[in-house]
N, C-alpha and C positions, 0 to 999 in steps of 0.2 A: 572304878566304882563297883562295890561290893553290889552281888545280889540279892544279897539277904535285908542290906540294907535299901534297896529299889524297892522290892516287893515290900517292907514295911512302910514306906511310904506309899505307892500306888495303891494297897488296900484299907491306908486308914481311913478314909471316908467310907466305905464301903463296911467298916467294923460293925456301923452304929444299925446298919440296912439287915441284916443279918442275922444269925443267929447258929450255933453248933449243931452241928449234922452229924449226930454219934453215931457208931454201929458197933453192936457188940456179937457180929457173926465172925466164928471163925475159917479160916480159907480151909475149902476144899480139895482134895485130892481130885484131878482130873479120869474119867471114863480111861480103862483099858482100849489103847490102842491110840489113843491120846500123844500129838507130835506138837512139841512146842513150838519148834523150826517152820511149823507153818502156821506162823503168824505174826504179830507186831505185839512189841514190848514197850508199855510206857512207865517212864522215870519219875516218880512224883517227889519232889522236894521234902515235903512234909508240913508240920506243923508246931514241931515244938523237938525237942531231943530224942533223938532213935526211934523219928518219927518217917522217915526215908523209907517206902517201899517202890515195890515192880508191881506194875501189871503185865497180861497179859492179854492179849485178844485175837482168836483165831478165828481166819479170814472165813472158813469153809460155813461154821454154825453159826457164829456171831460170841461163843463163849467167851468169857472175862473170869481171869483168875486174878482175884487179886490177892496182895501180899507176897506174891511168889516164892522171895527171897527167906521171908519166914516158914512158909511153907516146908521149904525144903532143907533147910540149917537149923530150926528148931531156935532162932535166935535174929534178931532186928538185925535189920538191914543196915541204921547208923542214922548220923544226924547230916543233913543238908544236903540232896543227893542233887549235884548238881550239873553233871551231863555223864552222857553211858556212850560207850560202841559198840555195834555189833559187828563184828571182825571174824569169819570162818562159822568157828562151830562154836566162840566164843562171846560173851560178854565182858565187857569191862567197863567200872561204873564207880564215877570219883564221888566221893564223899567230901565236901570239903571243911564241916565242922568235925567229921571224926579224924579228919586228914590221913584218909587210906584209899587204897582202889582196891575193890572185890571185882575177883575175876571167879565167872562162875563159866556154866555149861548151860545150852540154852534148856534146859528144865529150869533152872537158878541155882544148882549145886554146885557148891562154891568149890573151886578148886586152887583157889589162891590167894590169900590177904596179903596185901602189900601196905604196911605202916610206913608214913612218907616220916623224913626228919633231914632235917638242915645239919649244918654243920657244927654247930651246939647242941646237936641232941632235942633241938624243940619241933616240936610236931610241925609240918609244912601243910598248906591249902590246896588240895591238886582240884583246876577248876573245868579243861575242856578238854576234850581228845581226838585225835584222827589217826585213822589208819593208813601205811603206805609201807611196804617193801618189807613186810617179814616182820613190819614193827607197830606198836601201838603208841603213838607221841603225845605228852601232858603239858599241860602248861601248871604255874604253882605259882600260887604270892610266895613274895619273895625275891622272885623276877625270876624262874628257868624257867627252861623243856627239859623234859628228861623221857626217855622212852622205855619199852619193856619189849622184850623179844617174847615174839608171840607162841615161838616152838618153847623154849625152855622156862617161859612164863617168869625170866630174871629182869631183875631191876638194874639197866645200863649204869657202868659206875660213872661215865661222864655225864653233866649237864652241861646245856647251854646257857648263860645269861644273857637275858634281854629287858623290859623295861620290868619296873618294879612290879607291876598289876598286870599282867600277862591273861588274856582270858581268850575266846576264839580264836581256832589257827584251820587252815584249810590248807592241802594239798593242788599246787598246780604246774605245770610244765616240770614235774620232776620235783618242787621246791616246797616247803612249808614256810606260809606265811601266816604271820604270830600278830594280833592283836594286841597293844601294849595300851590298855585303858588308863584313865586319870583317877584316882583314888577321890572322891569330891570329899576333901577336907584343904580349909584354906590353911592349915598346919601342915599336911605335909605338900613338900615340893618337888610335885613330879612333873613333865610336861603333858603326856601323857597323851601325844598327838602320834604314834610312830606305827608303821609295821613294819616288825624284823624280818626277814629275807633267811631261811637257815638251809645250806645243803647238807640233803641228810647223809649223803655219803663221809663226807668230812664232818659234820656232825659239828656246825661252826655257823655262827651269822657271816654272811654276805654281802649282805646290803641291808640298810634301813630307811625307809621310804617316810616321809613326812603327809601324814591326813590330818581332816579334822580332825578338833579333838575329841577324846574318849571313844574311839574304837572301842566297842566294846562287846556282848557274846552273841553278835551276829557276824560270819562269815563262810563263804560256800564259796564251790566252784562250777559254775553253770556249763551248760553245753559249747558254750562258744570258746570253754577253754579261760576266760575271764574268772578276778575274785573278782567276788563280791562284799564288800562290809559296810557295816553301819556304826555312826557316830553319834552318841548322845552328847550332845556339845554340853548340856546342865540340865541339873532335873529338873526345867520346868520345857524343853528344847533350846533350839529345833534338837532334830533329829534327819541328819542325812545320808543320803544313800551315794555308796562313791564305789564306782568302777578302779582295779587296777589289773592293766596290763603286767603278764607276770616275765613278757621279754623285755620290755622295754622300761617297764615299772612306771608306765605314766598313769596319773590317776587322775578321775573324769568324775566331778559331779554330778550325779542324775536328774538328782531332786529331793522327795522327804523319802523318808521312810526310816518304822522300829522297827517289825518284826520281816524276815522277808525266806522265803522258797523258792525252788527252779524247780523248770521240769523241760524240757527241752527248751526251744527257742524265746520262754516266757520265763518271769521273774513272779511269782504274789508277794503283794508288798502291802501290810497293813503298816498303817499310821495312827498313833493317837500321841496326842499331846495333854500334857497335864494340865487341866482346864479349858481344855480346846478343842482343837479341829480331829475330828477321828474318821478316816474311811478303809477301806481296803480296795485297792483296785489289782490288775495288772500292767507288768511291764513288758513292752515288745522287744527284744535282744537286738529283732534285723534291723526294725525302725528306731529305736531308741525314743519308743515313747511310752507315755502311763497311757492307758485307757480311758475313755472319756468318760464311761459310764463303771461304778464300782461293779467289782467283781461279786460282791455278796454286801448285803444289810450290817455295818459291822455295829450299829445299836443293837444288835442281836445276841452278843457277846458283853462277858461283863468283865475279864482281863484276857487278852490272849499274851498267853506267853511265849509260845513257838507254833509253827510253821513246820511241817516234814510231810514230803511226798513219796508215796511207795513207790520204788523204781520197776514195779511189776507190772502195774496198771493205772498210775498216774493219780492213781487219788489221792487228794489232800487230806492230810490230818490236822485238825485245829485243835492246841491245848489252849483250855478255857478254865480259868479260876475263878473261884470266885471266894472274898473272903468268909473264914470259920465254917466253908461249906466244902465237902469232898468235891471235885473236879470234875471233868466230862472232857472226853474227848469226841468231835463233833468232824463226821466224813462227809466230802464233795465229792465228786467226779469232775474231770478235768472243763465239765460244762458252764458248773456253779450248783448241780444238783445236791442237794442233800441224802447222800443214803443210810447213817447208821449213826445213833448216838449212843454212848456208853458212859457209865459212869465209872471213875475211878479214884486216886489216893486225893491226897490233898497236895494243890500248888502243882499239878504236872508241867513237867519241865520237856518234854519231847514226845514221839514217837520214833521209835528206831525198829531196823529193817534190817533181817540176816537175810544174807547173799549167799547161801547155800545154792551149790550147783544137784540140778537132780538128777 
């Protein structure tokens, strides 16, 4: 199931509620002495063609730079940004309607465009990414992975093929596992129930594991070593939350869950349903239970689209859309406290975290 086509549906009610939130300021250059590396970069989707920019927000002042990528290339970011990583000292950040990944520096100067294309020459859709072992791994309609070496920033000439709609993949016990989503068109015929198993040393599927169906761009590796991924079974739900063991490859219903985070022994796991039941609670790893009481008011939110916690000091980050209005991302502490809200691009898609050693 495309993204683009989710979010056109999830905000059409929300159209008529609404109204455009223009801003005709241009991004700033940051204060001398000014470090990008200390702080959190958000991905914002956009809103229309070459509409895809970066924020920026550093931990120390509370500063937000937004457009980043313009900022510093004199030139848009692209159309549909639709997941980034921060990887060393770099970013890498797929666009899937320009069908490229800009690899920049954490300022946002770009240091490398990579134009994806199939083997007819036509543009391919690179949609998620992860890092592991020297390498950066994509997923792409069409059905690969394909990786980029992160020292000589080259595009691997081999791919992997796995299911047609290929979107989340998460590193565990050594292995990338590939979310193979269902395309929701009853024209075409995919199953769209699978997760691929790939060793990256061999650079080959594995194994293929059978889940719900439409696995789709939720999946992580928690503390306990465990994936985690989420299934939108149809757009209207459920929506379930399914454990897989990555020795054994058994895979364990939890319960519901859209959007969901780790941070040590606990899972956030917000839930809404299209016309329905919406909460966010958490989930206990040791006990294997949700929480009885939710973790935060999720009427308080008007779309979350992602979940990311700083691996510094555990704070959550909520992206919060809202339609024809720019974005906000919205911080807890690991308590439920609120401490910081920011505005930023439109439709933010993440919050990501460089692992810069100091």
């Amino acid at each position: 199931m495309r993204k683009d086509l989710y979010k056109g549906l999830a905000f059409a009610s929300l159209a008529i509620a609404f109204t455009a939130c223009e801003s005709n300021d241009e991004p700033q250059m940051p204060t001398e002495g000014f470090k990008y590396s200390d702080g959190a970069f958000v991905l914002n989707f956009g809103s229309g063609t070459n509409s895809s920019t970066i924020t920026h927000y550093a931990f120390a002042t509370g500063a937000v730079t937004n457009e980043l990528f313009q900022m510093q290339n004199e030139e848009a970011l692209g159309s549909n940004g639709n997941h980034m990583c921060a990887y060393g000292a770099k970013l890498y950040t797929a666009l899937s309607e320009s069908g490229k990944i800009e690899i920049t520096d954490l300022n946002g100067k770009r240091l490398k465009k990579i134009e994806l294309k199939d083997n007819a020459s036509k543009p391919l859709s690179p949609r998620n990414l992860a890092s592991h072992g020297g390498y950066v791994y994509f997923t792409a309609y069409g059905g690969s992975v394909q990786r980029i070496d992160t020292a000589s920033l080259e595009l691997d000439t081999k791919t992997v093929q796995v299911g047609d709609f290929p979107e989340a993949l998460t590193v565990a016990a050594g292995k990338l596992f590939v979310n193979n989503s269902k395309y929701m068109d009853k024209n075409v015929n995919d199953k769209g129930n699978t997760v691929s198993v790939i060793d990256p040393e061999k650079f080959e599927v594995t194994k293929t594991i059978e889940v719900a169906t439409n696995p789709y761009n939720q999946a992580l590796t928690a503390a306990d070593g465990n994936v985690y991924i989420v299934s939108q079974e149809s757009w209207d739900g459920p929506h379930s939350l399914q454990r897989i063991n990555p020795e054994t490859y058994e895979v364990t219903k939890l319960g519901d869950g859209s959007v969901i985070a780790a941070h040590g022994n606990k899972l956030y796991v917000y839930y809404s349903l299209w016309g329905g039941d919406t909460w966010f609670k958490t989930y206990d790893l040791t006990t294997d239970e949700y929480s009885a009481e939710n973790f935060l008011d999720a009427s308080g939110f008007s779309y979350i689209q992602a979940l990311n916690v700083n691996p510094a000091n555990g704070d959550l980050y909520i992206s919060d859309s809202v339609s024809k209005q720019k974005g906000k991302i919205v911080i807890y502490n690991a308590e439920g406290n609120k401490k910081h809200t920011f505005e930023v691009g439109y439709s933010p898609n993440g919050t990501f975290f460089p692992t810069l050693k100091k």
